[in-house]
Steps between C-alpha positions, in 0.01 A plus 500: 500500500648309208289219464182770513660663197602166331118407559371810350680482228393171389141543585599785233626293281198247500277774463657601150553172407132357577398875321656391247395141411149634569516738250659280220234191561224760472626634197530179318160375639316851342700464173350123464156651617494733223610212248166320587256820546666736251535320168469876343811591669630178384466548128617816531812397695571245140400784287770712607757246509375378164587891375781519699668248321350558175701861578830344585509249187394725285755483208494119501088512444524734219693498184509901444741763681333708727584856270477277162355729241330420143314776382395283202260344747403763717169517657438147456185368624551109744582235298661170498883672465426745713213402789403888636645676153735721439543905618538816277899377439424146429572348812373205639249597764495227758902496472464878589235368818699198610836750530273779635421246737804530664504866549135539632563203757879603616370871581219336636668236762803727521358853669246309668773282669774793536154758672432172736858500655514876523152527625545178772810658635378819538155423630684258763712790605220699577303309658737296740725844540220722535575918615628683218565229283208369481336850432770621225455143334105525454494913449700430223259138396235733560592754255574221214151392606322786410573532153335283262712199372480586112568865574807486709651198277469747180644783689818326672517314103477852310765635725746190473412421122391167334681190568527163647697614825304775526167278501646343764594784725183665463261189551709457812421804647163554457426148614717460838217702724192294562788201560666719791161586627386101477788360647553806831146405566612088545807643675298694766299179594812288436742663743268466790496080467697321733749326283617888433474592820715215601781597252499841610549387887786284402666805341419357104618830329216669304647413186493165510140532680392647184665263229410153696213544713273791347558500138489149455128502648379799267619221203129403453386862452825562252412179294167678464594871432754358251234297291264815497786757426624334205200505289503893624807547370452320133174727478704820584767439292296394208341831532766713496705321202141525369571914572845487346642545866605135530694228289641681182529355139616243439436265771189339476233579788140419504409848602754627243314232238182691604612846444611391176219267402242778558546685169410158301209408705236505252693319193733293759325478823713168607813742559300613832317233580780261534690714758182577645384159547829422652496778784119396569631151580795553722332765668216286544709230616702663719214655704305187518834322673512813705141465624517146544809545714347789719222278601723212639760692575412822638156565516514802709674713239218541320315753787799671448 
């Protein structure tokens, strides 16, 4: 009777382990396939680090402070002191866009990566739980579903006020839903594998089921969300500092440079442009590493 169970549980155990390897070769071997088939997606992947950086060495790649004022030179048009002018107090514009930078891209990556975790654990617990957690979990995803994005986001942020934190709350909740209903749809096909079934025989408590044999194979389909989510989120919070719901005076914010650019655009059309130009590329980049991730990756997805 012993050596049965001692044999079961290793056949367990190589069945996770050769699960695993499988699924870490594979992933490598579609990441180099889209370096050769996707050079899009690969020029995108630079242009973001490229900004990314840009973001975080910001002060040491401009001489001006970020909130720097000289209303002697206000309204400035580009020139060789200052390369996308100067705004209606003087300050330098593309010191205002590389600091902006850092606000449009941190509210970007950080609700998109804090509405992944909440949205992967919850869609896991539905789907490999099932009954009424599964149902309470998706009523509610359901629900956040079936308002519209740009509606709900300007309610929760009218109701909380304008802010960073705030930005961040409310991106994260209006986000997390189509990640729970992604990932219980993996978990339902996941849970009925072997390697899972294996782990369950041999008593593997559902917790750890979860953390190191289900989530880790919905990482593909995460990867992907997160590159597609965070260009959602720079778009929706660029609209609603655009609105006055989002980041407030001072701080710099490309949808706040907008908002404020907007009354000069005939005699200083550069104060939108810039910002504008700026959330056309990441966006742009960001989607096409998305896309070129979902078709190595996780083709499927996209029927969904």
């Amino acid at each position: 009777m012993l050596k049965a169970k001692r044999k079961q549980v290793e056949q367990a155990a190589d069945l996770r382990l050769q699960s695993q390897i499988g699924e870490q070769e594979r992933f490598r071997d579609q990441l180099r396939r889209m370096a050769r088939e996707n050079k899009t997606a690969v020029v995108s992947f630079f242009v973001i680090v490229i900004l990314m950086l840009a973001a975080i060495l910001a002060p040491l790649l401009t001489p001006y402070e970020e909130n720097e004022m000289d209303l002697l030179h206000r309204l400035q048009p580009p020139s060789a002191e200052h390369l996308l002018g100067t705004d209606e107090g003087g300050r330098d514009v593309l010191t205002r866009l590389l600091f902006g930078a850092r606000v449009s891209l941190l509210i970007g990556v950080a609700p998109a990566l804090l509405s992944l975790i909440l949205g992967a654990l919850l869609g896991a617990a539905a789907g490999y739980r099932g009954g009424m957690t599964d149902t309470v979990i998706m009523r509610i995803a359901d629900v956040t579903l079936a308002f519209p994005s740009m509606l709900l986001a300007m309610v929760i942020m009218y109701s909380l006020g304008g802010g960073i934190f705030n930005v961040f709350l409310t991106l994260t909740l209006v986000n997390w839903a189509n990640v729970a209903r992604i990932v219980r749809s993996q978990t339902l096909k996941l849970r009925s594998d072997e390697f899972v079934e294996a782990a369950r025989v041999t008593g593997v408590p559902d917790r750890t089921i979860l953390r190191r044999h289900i989530l880790p194979n919905c990482l593909p389909t995460l990867l992907v969300l997160f590159t597609l989510n965070i260009p959602a989120a720079i778009l929706t919070e660029s609209s609603l500092s655009f609105l006055g719901l989002g980041i407030q005076p001072p701080n710099a914010s490309w949808g706040l440079m907008i908002n404020t650019g907007r009354q000069y655009l005939y005699n200083a059309p550069w104060l939108c442009f810039a910002p504008g130009a700026a959330i056309m590329l990441i966006v742009l980049s960001f989607n096409f590493l998305g896309n070129g991730l979902l078709d190595v990756l996780d083709p499927r997805m996209k029927k969904q």
